[in-house]
TIFI-338112 format. One record per residue: x, y negated, z of N, C-alpha, C, O in turn. Coordinates in Angstrom, 1 decimal. Example, Ala and Ser with C-alpha at 12.3 -4.5 7.8 and 13.67 -1.06 7.14 Angstrom:
residues 2
[rec [13.2 5.7 7.8] [12.3 4.5 7.8] [13.2 3.3 7.8] [14.2 3.3 8.5]]
[rec [12.8 2.2 7.1] [13.7 1.1 7.1] [12.9 0.0 7.9] [13.4 -1.1 8.0]]
This chain:
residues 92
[rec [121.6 -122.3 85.4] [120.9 -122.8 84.2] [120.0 -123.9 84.6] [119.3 -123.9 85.6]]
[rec [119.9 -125.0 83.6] [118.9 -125.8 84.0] [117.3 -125.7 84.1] [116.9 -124.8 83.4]]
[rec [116.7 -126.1 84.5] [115.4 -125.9 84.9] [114.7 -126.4 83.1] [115.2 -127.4 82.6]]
[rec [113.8 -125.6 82.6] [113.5 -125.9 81.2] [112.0 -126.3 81.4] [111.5 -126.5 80.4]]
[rec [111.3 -126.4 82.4] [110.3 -126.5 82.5] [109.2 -125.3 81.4] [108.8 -125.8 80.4]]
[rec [109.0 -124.4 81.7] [108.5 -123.4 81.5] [107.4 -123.3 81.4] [107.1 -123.4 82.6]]
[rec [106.3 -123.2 80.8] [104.8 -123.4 80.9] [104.5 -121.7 81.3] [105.3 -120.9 80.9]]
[rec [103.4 -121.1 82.0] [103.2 -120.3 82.1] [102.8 -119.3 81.0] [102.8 -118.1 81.2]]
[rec [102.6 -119.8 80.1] [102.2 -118.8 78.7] [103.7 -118.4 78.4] [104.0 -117.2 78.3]]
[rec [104.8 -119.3 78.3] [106.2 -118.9 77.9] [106.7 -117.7 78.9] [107.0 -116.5 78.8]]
[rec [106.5 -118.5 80.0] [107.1 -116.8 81.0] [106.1 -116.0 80.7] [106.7 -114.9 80.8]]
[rec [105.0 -115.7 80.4] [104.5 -114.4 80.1] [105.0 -113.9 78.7] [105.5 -112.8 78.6]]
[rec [105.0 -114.7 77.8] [105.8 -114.2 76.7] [107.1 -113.9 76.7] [107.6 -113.3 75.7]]
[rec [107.9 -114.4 77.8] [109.7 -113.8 78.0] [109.6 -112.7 78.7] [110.5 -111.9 78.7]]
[rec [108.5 -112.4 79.6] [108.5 -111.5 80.2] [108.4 -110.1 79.4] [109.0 -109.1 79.6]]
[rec [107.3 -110.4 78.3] [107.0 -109.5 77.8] [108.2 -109.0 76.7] [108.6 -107.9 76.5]]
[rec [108.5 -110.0 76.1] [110.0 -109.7 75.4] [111.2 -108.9 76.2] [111.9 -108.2 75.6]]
[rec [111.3 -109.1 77.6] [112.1 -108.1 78.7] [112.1 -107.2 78.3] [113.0 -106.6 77.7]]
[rec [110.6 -107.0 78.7] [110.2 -105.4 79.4] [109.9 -104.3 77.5] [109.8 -103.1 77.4]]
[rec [109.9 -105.5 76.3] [109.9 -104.6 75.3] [111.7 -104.3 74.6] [112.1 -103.6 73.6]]
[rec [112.3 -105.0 75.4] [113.8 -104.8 75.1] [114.1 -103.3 76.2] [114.6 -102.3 75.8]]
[rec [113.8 -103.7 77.4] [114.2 -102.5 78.5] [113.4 -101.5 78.1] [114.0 -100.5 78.6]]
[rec [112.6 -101.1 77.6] [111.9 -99.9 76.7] [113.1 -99.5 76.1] [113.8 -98.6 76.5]]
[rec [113.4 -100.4 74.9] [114.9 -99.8 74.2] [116.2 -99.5 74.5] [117.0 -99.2 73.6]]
[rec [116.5 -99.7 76.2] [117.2 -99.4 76.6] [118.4 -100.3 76.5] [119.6 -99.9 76.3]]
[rec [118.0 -101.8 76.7] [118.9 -103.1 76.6] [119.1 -103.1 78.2] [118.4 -102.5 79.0]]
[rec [120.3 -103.9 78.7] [120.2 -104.5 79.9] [120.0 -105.5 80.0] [120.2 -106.4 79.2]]
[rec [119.2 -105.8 81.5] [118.7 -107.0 81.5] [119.3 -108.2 82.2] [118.9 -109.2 82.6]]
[rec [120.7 -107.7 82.0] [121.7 -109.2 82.1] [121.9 -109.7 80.6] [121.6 -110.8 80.3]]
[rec [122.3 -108.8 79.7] [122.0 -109.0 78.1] [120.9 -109.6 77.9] [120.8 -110.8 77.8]]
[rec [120.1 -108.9 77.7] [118.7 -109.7 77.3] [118.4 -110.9 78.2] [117.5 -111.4 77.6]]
[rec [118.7 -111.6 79.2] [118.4 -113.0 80.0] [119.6 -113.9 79.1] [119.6 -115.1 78.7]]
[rec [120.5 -113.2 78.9] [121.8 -114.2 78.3] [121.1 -114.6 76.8] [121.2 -115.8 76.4]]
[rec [120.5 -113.9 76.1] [120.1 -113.9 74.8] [119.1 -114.7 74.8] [118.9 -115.5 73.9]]
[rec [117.9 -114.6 76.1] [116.7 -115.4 75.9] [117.1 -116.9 76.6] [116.2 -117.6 77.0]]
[rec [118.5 -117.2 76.7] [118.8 -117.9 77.8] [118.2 -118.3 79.3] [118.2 -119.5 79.5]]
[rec [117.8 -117.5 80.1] [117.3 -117.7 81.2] [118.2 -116.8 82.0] [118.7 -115.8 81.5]]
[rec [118.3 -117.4 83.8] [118.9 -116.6 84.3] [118.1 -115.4 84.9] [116.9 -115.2 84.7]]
[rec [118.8 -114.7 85.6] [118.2 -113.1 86.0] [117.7 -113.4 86.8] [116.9 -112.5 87.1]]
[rec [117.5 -114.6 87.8] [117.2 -114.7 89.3] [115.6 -115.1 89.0] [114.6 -114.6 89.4]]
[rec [116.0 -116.3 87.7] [114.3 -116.8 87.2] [113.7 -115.4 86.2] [112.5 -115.5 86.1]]
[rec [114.1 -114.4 85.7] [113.5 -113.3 85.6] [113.2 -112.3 86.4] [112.6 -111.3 85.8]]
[rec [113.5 -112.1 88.0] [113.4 -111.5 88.7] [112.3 -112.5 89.3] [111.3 -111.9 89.2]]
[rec [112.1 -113.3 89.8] [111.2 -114.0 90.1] [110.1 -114.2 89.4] [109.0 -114.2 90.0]]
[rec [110.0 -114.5 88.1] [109.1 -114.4 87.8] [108.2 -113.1 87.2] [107.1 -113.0 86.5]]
[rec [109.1 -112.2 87.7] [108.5 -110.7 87.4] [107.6 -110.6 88.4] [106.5 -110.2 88.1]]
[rec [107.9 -111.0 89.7] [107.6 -111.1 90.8] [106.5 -111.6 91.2] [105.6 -111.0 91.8]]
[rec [106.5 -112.9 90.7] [104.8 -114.1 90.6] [103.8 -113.9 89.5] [102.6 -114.1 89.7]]
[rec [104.6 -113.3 87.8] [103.5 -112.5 86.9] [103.3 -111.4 86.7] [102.5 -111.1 85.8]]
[rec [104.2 -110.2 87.6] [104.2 -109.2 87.1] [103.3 -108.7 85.6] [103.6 -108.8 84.4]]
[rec [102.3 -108.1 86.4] [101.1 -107.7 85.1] [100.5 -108.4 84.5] [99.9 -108.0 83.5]]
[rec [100.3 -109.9 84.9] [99.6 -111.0 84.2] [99.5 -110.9 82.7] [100.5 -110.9 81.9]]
[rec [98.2 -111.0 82.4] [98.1 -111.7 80.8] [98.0 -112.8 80.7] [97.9 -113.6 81.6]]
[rec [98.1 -113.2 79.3] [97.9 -114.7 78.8] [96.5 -115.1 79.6] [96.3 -116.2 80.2]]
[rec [95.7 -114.1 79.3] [94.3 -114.5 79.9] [94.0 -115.0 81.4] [92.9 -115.4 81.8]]
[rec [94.8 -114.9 82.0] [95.1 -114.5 83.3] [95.6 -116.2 83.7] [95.0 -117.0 84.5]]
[rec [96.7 -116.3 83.1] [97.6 -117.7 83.6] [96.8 -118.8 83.9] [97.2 -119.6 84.8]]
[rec [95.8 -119.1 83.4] [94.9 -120.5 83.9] [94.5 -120.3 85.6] [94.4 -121.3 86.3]]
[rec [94.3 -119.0 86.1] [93.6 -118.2 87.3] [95.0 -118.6 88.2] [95.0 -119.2 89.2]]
[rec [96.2 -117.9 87.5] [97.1 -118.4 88.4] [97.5 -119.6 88.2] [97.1 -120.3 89.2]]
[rec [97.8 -120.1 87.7] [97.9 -122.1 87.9] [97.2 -122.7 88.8] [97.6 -123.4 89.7]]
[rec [95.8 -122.3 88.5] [94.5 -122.9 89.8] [95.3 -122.2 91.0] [95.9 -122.9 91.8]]
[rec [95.3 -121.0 91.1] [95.7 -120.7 92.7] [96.9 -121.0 93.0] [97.0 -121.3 94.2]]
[rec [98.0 -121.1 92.2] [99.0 -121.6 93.1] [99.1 -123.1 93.3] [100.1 -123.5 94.0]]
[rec [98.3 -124.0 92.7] [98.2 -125.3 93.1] [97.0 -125.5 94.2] [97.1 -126.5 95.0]]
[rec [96.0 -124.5 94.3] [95.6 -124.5 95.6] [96.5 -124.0 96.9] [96.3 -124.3 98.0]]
[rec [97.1 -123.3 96.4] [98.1 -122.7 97.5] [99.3 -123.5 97.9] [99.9 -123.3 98.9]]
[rec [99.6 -124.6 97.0] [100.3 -125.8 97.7] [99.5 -126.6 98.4] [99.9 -127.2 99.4]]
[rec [98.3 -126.9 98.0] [97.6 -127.7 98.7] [97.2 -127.9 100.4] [97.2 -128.8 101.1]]
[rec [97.0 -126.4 100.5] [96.3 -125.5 101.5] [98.1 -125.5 102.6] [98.2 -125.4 103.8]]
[rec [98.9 -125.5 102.0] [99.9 -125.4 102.7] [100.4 -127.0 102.8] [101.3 -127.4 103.5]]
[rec [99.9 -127.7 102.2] [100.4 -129.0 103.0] [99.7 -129.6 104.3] [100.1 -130.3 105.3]]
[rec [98.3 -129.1 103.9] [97.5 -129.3 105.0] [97.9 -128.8 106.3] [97.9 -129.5 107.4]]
[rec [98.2 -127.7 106.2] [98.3 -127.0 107.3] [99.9 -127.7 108.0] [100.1 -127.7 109.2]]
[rec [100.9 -128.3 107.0] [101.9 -129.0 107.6] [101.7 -130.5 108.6] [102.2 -131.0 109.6]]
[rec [100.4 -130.9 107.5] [100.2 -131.9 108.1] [99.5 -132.0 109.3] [99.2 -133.1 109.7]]
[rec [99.1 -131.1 110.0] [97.9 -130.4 110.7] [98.8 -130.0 111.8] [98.3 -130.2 112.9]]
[rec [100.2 -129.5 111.8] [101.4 -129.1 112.6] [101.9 -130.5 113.0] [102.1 -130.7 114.2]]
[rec [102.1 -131.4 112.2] [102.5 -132.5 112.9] [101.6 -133.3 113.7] [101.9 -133.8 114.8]]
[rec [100.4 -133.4 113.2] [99.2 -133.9 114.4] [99.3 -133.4 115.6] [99.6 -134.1 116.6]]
[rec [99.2 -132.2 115.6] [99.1 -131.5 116.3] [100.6 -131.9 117.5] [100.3 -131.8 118.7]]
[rec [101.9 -132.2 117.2] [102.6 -132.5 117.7] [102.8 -133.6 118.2] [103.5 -133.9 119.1]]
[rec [101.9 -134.6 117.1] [102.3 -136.1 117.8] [101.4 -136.0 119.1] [101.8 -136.5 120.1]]
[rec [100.1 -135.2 118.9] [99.2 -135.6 120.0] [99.5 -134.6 121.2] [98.7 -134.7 122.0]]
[rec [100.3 -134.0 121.4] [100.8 -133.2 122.4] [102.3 -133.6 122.9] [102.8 -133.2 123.9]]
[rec [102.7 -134.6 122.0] [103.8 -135.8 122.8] [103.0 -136.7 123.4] [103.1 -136.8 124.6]]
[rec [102.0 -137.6 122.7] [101.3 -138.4 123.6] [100.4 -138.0 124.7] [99.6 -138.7 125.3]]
[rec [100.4 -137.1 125.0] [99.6 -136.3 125.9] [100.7 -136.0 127.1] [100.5 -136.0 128.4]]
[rec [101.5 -135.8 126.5] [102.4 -135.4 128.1] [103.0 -136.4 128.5] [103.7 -136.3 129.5]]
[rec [102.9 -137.7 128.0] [103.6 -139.4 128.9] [102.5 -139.4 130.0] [101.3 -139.0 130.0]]
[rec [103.7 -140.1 131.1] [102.6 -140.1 131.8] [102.3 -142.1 131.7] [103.0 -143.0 131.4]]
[rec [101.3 -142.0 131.9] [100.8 -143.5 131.5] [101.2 -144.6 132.7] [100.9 -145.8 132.5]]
């Protein structure tokens, strides 16, 4: 399925449409085909919002954009780290 770009309030609201279909005892290959999304992006995102509220999603947005951040650094910080431990072992 193509990527629909999803705002975080929408996955809390499909999420919650799921889990009030699987109350009534839908399956949840049925209900992803009906909401059109696949099971993999409803398993995942069960996964990243589980219990989240609406109120909640701004908290997660900030952290997981800090949490990309924090993880580039740290790539970039591995590669320093490598150039200067190549230039370190030439011998001059």
């Amino acid at each position: 399925m193509p990527n629909r770009g999803y705002s975080v309030d929408q996955i809390l609201e499909i999420l919650r449409r799921v889990e009030t279909r699987l109350n009534e005892g839908s399956d949840v290959i049925e209900i992803c085909r009906e909401l059109e999304i696949s099971e993999q992006s409803y398993y995942r995102w069960r996964k990243l919002y589980g219990g989240a509220s609406v109120a909640e999603a701004p908290q997660i947005q900030k952290m997981t954009r800090e949490n990309a951040t924090l993880r580039r650094l740290v790539a970039e910080q591995a590669v320093n780290i490598d150039i200067l431990k190549d230039i370190a072992s030439k011998k001059w």
